[in-house]
C-alpha positions in Angstrom: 0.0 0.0 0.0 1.8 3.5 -0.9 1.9 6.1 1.3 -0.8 8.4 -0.8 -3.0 5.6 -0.2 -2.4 4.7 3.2 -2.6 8.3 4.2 -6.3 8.4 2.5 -7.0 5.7 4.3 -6.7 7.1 8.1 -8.7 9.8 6.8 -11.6 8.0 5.5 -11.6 6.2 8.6 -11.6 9.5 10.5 -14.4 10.4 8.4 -16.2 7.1 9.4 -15.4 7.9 13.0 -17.1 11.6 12.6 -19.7 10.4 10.8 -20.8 7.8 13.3 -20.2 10.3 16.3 -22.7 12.4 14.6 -26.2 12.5 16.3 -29.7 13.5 14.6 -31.9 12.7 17.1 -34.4 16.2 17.4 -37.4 15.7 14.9 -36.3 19.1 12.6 -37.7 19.7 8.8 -36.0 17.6 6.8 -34.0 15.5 9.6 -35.5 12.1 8.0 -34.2 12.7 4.9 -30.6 13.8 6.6 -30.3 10.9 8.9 -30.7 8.4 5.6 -28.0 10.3 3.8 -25.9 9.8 7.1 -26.6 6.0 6.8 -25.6 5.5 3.3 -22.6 7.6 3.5 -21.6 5.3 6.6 -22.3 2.3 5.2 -20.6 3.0 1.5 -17.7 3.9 3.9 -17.9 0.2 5.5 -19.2 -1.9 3.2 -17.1 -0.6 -0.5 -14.8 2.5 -0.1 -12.5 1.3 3.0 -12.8 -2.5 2.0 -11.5 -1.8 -1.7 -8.8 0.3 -0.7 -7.2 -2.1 1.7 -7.4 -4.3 -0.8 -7.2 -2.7 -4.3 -6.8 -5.9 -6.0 -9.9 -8.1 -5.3 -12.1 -9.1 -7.8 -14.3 -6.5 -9.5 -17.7 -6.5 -7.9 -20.5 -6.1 -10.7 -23.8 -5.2 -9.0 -26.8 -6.1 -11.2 -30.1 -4.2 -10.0 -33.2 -2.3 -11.3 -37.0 -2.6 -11.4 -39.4 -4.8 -10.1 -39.9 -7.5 -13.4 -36.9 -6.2 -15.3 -35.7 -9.6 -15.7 -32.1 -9.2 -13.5 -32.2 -12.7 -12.2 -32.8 -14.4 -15.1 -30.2 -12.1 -17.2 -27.7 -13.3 -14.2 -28.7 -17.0 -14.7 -28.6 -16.5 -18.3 -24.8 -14.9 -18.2 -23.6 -17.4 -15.9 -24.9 -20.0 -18.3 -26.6 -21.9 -14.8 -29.3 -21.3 -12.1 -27.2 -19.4 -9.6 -30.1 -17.4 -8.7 -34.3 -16.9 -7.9 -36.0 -15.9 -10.7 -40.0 -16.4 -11.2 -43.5 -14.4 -11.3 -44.4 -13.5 -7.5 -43.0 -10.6 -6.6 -40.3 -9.7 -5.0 -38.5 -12.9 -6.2 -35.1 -11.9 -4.8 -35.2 -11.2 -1.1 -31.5 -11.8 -0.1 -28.5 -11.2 -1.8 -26.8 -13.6 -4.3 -23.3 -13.2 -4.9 -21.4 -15.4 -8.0 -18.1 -15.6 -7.8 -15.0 -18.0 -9.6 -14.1 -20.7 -6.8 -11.0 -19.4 -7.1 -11.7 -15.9 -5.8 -13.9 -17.2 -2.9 -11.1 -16.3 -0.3 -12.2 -12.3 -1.3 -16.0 -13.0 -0.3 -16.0 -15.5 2.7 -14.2 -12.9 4.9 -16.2 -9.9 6.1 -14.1 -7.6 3.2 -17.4 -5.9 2.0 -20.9 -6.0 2.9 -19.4 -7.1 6.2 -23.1 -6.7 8.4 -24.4 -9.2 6.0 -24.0 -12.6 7.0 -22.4 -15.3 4.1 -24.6 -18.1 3.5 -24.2 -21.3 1.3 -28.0 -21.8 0.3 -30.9 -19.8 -1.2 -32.3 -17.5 1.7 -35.0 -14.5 2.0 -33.3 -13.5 4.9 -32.2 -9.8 3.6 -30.0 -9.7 6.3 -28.1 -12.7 4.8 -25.3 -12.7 1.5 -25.6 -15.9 -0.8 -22.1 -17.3 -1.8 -22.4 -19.3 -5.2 -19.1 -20.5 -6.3 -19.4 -21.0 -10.4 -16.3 -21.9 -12.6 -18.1 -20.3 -15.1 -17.8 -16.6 -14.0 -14.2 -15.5 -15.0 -11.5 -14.6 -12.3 -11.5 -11.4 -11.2 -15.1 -10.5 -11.9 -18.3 -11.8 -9.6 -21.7 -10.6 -10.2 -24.0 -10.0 -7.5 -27.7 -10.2 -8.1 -29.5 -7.4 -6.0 -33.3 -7.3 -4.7 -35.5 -4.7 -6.5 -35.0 -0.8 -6.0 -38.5 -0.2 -6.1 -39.7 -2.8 -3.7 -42.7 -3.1 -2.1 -41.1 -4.3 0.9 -38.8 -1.4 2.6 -35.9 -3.5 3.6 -35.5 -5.1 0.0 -35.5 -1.8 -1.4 -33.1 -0.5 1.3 -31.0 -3.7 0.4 -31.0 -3.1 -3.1 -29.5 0.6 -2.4 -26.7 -0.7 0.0 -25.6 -2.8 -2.7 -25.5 -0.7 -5.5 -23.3 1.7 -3.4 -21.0 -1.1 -2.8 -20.6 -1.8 -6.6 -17.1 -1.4 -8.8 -19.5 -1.5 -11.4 -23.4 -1.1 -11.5 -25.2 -3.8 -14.3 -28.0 -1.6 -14.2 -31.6 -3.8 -16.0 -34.4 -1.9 -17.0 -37.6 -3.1 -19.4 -38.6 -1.8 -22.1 -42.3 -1.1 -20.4 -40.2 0.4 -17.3 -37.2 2.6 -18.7 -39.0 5.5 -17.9 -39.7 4.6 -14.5 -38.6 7.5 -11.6 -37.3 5.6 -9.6 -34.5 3.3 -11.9 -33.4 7.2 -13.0 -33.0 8.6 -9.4 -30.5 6.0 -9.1 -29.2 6.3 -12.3 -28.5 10.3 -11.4 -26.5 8.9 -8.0 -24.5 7.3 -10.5 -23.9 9.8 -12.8 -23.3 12.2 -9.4 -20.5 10.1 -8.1 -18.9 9.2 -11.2 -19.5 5.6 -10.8 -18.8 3.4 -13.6 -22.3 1.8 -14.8 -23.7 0.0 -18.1 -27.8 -0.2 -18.8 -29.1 -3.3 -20.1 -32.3 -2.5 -21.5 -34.4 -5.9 -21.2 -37.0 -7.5 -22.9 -37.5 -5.3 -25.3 -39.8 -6.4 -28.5 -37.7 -6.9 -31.7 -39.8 -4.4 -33.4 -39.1 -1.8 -30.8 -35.4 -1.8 -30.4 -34.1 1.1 -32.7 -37.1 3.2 -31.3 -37.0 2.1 -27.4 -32.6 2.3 -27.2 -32.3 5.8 -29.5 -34.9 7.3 -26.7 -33.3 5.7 -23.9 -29.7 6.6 -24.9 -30.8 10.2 -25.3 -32.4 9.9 -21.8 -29.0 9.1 -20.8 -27.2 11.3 -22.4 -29.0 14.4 -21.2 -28.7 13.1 -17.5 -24.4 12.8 -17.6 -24.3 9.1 -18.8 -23.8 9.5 -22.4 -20.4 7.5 -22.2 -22.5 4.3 -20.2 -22.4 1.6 -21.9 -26.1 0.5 -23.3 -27.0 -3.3 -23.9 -30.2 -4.1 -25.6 -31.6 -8.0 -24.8 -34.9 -8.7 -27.0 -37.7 -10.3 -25.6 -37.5 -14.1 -26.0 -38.8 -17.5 -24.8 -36.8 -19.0 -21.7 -36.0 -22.4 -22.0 -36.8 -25.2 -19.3 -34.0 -24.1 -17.0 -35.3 -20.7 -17.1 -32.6 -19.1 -19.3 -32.4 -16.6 -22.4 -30.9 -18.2 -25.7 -26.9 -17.8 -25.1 -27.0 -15.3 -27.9 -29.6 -13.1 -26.2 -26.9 -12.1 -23.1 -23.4 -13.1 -25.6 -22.8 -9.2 -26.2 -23.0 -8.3 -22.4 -20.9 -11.7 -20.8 -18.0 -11.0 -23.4 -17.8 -7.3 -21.9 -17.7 -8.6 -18.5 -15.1 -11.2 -20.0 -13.0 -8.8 -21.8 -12.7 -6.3 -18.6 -12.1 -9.4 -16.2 -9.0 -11.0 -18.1 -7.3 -7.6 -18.5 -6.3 -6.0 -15.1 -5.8 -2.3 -16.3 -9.3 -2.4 -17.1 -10.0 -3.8 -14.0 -8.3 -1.0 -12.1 -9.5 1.7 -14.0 -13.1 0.8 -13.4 -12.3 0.4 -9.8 -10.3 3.8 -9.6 -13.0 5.6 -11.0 -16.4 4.2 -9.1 -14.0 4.3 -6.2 -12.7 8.2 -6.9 -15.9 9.2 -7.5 -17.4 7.4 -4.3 -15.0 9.0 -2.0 -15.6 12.5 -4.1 -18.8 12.6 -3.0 -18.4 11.5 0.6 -16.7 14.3 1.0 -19.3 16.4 -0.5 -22.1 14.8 1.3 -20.5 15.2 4.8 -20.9 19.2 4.8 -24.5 18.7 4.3 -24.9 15.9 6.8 -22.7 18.7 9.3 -25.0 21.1 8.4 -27.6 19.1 9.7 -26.1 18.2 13.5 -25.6 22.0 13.6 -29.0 22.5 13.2 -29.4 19.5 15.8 -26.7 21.6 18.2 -28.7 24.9 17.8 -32.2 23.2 18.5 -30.7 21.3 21.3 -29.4 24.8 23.0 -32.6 26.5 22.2 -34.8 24.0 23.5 -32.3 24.1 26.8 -32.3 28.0 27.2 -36.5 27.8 27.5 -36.2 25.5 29.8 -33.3 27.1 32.2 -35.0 30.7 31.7 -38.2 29.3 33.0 -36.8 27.8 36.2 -34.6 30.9 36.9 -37.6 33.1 36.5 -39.2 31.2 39.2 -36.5 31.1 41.7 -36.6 34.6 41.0 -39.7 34.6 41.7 -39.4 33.0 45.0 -36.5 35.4 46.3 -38.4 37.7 45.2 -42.0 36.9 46.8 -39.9 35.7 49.9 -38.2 39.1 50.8 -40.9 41.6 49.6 -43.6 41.2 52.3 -46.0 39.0 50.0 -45.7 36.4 53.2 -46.9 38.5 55.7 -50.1 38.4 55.0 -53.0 35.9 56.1 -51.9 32.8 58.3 -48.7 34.0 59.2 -49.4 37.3 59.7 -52.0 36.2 62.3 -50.0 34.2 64.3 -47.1 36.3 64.3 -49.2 39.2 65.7 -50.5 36.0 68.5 -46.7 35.1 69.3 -45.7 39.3 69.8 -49.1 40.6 71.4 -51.5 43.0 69.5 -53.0 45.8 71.1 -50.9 48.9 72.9 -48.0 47.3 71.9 -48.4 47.5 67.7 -50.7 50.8 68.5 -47.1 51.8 70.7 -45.2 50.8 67.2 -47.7 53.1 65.0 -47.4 56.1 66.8 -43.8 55.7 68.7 -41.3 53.6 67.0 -38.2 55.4 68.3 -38.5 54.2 72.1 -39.5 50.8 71.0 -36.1 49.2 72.2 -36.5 50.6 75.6 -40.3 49.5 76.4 -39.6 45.7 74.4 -38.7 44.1 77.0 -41.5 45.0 79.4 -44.1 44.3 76.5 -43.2 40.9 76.3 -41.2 39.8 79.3 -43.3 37.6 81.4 -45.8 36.6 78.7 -44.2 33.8 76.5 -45.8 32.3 74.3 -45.2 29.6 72.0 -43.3 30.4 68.7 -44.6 27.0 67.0 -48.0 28.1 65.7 -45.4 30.6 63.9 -43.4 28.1 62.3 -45.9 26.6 61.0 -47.8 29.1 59.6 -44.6 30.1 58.2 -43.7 26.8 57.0 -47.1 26.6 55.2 -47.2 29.6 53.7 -43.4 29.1 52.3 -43.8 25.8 50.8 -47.5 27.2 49.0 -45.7 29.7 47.5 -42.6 27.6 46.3 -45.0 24.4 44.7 -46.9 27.6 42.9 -43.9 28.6 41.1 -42.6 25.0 40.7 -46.3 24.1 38.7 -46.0 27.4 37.2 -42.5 26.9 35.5 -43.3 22.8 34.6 -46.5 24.2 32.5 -45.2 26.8 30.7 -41.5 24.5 30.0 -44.4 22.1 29.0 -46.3 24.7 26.6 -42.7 26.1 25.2 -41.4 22.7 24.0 -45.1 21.5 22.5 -44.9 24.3 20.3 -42.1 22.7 18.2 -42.1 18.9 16.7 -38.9 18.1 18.3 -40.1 19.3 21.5 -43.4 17.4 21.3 -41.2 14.6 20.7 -39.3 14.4 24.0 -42.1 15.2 26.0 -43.7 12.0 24.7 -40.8 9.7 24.8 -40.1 11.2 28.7 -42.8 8.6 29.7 -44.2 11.1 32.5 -46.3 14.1 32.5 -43.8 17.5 33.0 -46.5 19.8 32.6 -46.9 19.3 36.3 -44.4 19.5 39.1 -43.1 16.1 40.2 -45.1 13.6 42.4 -42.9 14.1 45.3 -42.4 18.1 45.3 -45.0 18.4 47.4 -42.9 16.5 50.1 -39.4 17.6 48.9 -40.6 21.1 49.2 -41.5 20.8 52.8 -38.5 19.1 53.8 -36.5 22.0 52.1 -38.6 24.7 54.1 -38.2 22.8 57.5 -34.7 22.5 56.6 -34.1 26.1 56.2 -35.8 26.7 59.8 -34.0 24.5 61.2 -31.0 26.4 60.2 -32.1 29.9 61.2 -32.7 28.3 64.0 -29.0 27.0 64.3 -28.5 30.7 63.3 -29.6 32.5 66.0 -28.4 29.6 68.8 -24.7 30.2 67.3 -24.6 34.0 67.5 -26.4 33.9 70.8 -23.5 31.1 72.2 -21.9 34.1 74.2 -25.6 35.4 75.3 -28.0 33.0 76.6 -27.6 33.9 80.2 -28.9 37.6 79.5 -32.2 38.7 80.3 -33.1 39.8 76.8 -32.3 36.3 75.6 -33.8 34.6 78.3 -37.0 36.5 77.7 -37.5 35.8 73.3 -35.9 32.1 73.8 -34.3 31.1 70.9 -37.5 29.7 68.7 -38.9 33.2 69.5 -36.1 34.9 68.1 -35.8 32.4 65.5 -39.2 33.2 64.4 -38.7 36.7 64.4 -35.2 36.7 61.9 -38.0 34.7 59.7 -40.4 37.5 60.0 -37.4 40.0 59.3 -36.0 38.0 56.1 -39.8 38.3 54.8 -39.8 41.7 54.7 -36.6 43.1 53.7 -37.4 44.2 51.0 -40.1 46.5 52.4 -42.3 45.5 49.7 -45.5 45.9 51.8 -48.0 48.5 50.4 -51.7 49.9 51.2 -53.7 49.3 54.2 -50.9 46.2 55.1 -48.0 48.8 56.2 -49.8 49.5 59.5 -50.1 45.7 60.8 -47.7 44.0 58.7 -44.9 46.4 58.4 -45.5 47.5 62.0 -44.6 43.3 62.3 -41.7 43.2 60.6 -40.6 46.5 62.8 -41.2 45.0 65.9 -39.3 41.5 64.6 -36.2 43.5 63.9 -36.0 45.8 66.9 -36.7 42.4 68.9 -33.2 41.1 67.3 -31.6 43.9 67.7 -32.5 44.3 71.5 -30.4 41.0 71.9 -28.0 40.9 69.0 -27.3 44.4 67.5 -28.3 46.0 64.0 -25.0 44.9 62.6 -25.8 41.2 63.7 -29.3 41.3 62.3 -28.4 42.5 59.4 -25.6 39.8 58.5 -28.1 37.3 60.1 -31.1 38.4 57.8 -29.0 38.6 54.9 -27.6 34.9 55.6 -30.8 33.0 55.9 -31.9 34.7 53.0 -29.4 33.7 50.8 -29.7 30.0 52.4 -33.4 30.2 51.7 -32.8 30.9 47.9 -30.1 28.6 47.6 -32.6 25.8 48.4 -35.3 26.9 46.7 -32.9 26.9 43.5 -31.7 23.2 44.7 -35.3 21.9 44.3 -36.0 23.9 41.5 -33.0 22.5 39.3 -34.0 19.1 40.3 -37.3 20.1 39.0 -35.3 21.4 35.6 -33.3 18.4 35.4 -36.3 15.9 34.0 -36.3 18.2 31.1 -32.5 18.8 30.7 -32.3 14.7 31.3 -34.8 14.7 28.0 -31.9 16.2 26.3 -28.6 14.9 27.9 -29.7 11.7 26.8 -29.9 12.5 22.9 -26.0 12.7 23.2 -25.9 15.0 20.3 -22.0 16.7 20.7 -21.5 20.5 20.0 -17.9 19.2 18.7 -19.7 16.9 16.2 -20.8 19.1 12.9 -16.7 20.8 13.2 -15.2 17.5 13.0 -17.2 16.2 10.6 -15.9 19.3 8.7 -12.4 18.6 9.5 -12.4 15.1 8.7 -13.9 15.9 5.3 -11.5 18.7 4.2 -8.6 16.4 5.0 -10.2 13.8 2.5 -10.5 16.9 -0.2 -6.7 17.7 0.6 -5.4 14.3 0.0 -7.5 14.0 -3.1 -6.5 17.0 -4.7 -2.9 16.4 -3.6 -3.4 12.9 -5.4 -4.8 14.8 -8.5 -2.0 17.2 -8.9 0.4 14.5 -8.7 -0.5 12.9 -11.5 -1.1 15.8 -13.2 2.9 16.3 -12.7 3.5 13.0 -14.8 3.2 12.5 -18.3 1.1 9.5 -19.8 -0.2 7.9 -22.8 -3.7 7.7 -23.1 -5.4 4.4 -22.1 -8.7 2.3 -23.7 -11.5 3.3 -21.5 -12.9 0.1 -20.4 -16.5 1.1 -20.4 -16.5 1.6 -23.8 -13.1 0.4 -25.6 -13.7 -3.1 -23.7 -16.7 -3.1 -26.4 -16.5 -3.0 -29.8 -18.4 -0.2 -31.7 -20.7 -2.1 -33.3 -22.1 -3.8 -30.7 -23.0 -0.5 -28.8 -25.9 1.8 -29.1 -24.4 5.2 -29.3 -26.5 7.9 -27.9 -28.0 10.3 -30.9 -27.0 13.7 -30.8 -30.0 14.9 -29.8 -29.8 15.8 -26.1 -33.0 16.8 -25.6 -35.7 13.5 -24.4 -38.6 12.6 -26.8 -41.8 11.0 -26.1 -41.0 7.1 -25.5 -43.0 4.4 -27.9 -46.7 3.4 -26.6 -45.8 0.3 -25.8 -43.8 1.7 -22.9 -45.8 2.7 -19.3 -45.2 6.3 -18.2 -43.0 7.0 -21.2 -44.9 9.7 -22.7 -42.9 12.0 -20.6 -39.5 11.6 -19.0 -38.6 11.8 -15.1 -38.4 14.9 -13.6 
């Protein structure tokens, strides 16, 4: 193997590699169409381009395919001269594979050298998973002839079979009818073909003796005006099969000694290969930009899809802090039970009216009556964990709402097996562990910074559940969002919470203490909220689509261009003679059809279906 070609190699395999790291996963216009492209490309590179350069020598592979009832299996029989394959009436006769080879080449075949996903078989299957081997003495060294299921199947995996193998050809045998020529589907392969440069003859089949100058001058000018005017084209009348099932020898002479001639001469052979294989790898490379393109739209969806999702979920932590600190909890349940725990009465009409000797009189307002601060906590708890599962349902219906509005998103919510418009079955309880949590700890709080004060009066007198409950009552409204009619009562509340705290601890203190339990508080609200995020994120982690993907797809396909233009100046650089084209030399003159001048398609003959006009 020379360097040149050892060195196009690695980067083929490379390209494999990208290609197979690439992910389409997000239901985007056109993404069905991209991820078959991926496929083929993939598979060309596995089962034909990498094979035949490790081993540029192995017999040339002549893939014979076309319509349903264009006769290929019995043209194969016929040019073998035995029944090597399944031909008949029901349709589709050929399910699986069947490869003819010369026993001497069978080393080439038995190993896993192409088609390797196929497995090799010794007897007729309709398994299309499944590659006959048919050793015949008959087929020439250096050539086998693969008879391939129908293009235009009715069953999908036949038709996808038929495609794989035709991409895995040196050299496409391509059968149409006379009735079918016309057919879209044989001339959407035939325009891969003439887009990749691959080396391909047309054997039109069965065609009436009284039709042939009519039938081949159209279809040759069909060809020529789609890029495959130098293509070989073989003409096999319509005739009686014998009792074996075979044409009359002379009926498929013309196309076996073409296949003879390039067998027994190995230039021939290698220029056939080089230039199916040249133009394989050609457009490989071509293809992989568009099949990059379409991760990157994968990538961008991916993030886009992501950034509703986060946005959502930080809005309503957001909304937490924000609903948390701003007075919106001192209202209703709390409020009342806070106002039971301090006193009501002289004491809050004291706050309205004389704020500024509050510190002074505290102590005497409340010394002597405690009262529990539980019915606080609670109320506090309550309210705090309400709020929070709001905002949690909130941000799961309108995640829910933002990814049903695309196909991709509709996609994952479907496949996540659980509703997400709705907060998880065990917020409710998760939430309330988080808000008991978080008392806890301003609890711990105010126990800490009162280590050095627990045997003072002051401290003696609020107990540390009491001031506990108050720092609470403090982080809720320090924002001073209270307005209206709520300013008296509540913000009086709030007041008298502070003041409390700072009778014992000092406004410094307080204000460090208020300002650490808030930031705890949204800290755990965050914590339950990204768990809450995560089912959606999980939805997309899992698609293992790789921002690095669509670049080193890229990468891997310009170093494939380099190395073939490299190649191409090279021999640019060094003077030959010109060589017999096998396609056509191989064949003498008169025993082609040459393609009229003409370029431009006529109207086919009567006899032929959907001939009046040509593809599109």
């Amino acid at each position: 193997m020379s360097d040149s070609t050892a060195s196009m190699l690695t980067a083929l395999v490379r390209l494999r590699d990208a290609l197979t790291h690439v992910a389409l996963p997000l239901h985007l216009p056109g993404v069905s169409q991209q991820r078959v492209v991926k496929a083929e490309m993939v598979d060309q590179l596995e089962d034909y381009v990498l094979p035949r350069l490790v081993q540029i020598d192995a017999p040339l592979l002549t893939v014979v395919g076309g319509s349903t009832g264009a006769g290929k299996s019995t043209l194969v029989n016929s040019l073998v001269g035995d029944l090597v394959t399944t031909s008949g009436v029901l349709r589709p006769t050929t399910r699986a594979a069947v490869l003819v080879h010369n026993p001497d080449d069978a080393e080439w075949f038995t190993q896993d050298r192409i088609l390797p996903e196929l497995e090799r078989v010794t007897r007729p299957s309709t398994d299309p998973g499944a590659l006959q081997l048919v050793p015949n003495a008959s087929v020439p060294q250096g050539l086998a002839i693969l008879d391939a299921p129908d293009i235009d199947s009715v069953e999908e995996r036949n038709r996808t079979l038929a495609a794989q193998l035709l991409a895995a050809a040196d050299l496409w045998l391509f059968v149409t009818s006379a009735a079918r020529y016309a057919d879209q589907v044989p001339w959407d392969f035939l325009k891969q073909a003439a887009d990749r440069s691959a080396a391909v003859a047309i054997v039109l089949d069965r065609t009436p003796s009284e039709a042939v100058t009519e039938i081949s001058s159209h279809l040759a000018r069909m060809l020529s005006s789609r890029g495959l005017k130098d293509s070989p084209l073989f003409v096999v009348q319509e005739g009686q099969i014998d009792e074996r099932g075979l044409l009359p020898a002379s009926y498929s002479e013309e196309i076996r000694t073409w296949l003879h001639t390039i067998a027994d001469d190995a230039e021939a052979r290698a220029r056939v290969v080089k230039q199916t294989l040249e133009g394989a790898i050609r457009t490989l490379s071509q293809r992989s930009h568009i099949v990059a393109d379409a991760a990157t739209e994968q990538v961008t969806a991916q993030a886009r899809l992501r950034r509703d999702v986060e946005a959502l979920y930080d809005d309503a932590v957001d909304a937490v802090d924000k609903a948390s600190a701003d007075g919106t909890l001192l209202r209703g349940e709390v409020l009342a039970r806070w106002q039971e725990f301090v006193g009501t009465g002289e004491l809050l009409k004291s706050l309205e009216s004389r704020v500024s000797w509050i510190r002074d009189r505290l102590t005497n307002a409340i010394k002597g009556k405690p009262q529990s601060a539980t019915s606080v906590t609670v109320a506090v708890e309550s309210g705090l964990h309400t709020m929070i599962l709001e905002h949690a349902e909130t941000a799961a219906e309108k995640a829910h709402n933002s990814w049903s509005s695309t196909q991709a998103g509709k996609e994952l919510l479907e496949d996540a097996g659980v509703d997400l418009s709705r907060a998880s079955r065990d917020f409710r309880a998760r939430s309330e562990r988080t808000v008991r949590d978080w008392q806890q700890d301003v609890l711990d709080m105010v126990r800490s910074e009162g280590a050095d004060k627990r045997s003072t009066a002051r401290f003696l007198a609020y107990g540390v559940n009491g001031l506990a409950v108050a720092l609470m009552i403090v982080v809720f409204a320090s924002t001073a969002g209270i307005t209206g009619g709520e300013i008296g009562i509540a913000g009086a509340s709030a007041v008298l919470g502070q003041k409390l705290l700072e009778a014992v601890f000092g406004d410094q203190a307080v204000r460090r203490l208020a300002e650490n339990a808030r930031r705890d508080l949204n800290v755990r609200v965050r914590a339950l909220m990204d768990d809450e995020k995560r089912r959606f994120i999980d939805q997309l982690d899992k698609l293992e689509i790789s921002t690095e993907a669509p670049e080193q797809l890229r990468g891997a396909a310009r170093s494939v261009d380099d190395l073939r233009f490299a190649a191409k100046s090279a021999e640019a650089a060094i003077p030959t003679t010109a060589a017999p084209d096998p396609l056509t030399d191989a064949v003498p003159e008169s025993e082609m059809v040459a393609p009229a001048e003409d370029s431009t398609p006529d109207s086919g003959p009567e006899s032929a279906e959907t001939t009046d006009e040509d593809p599109a």
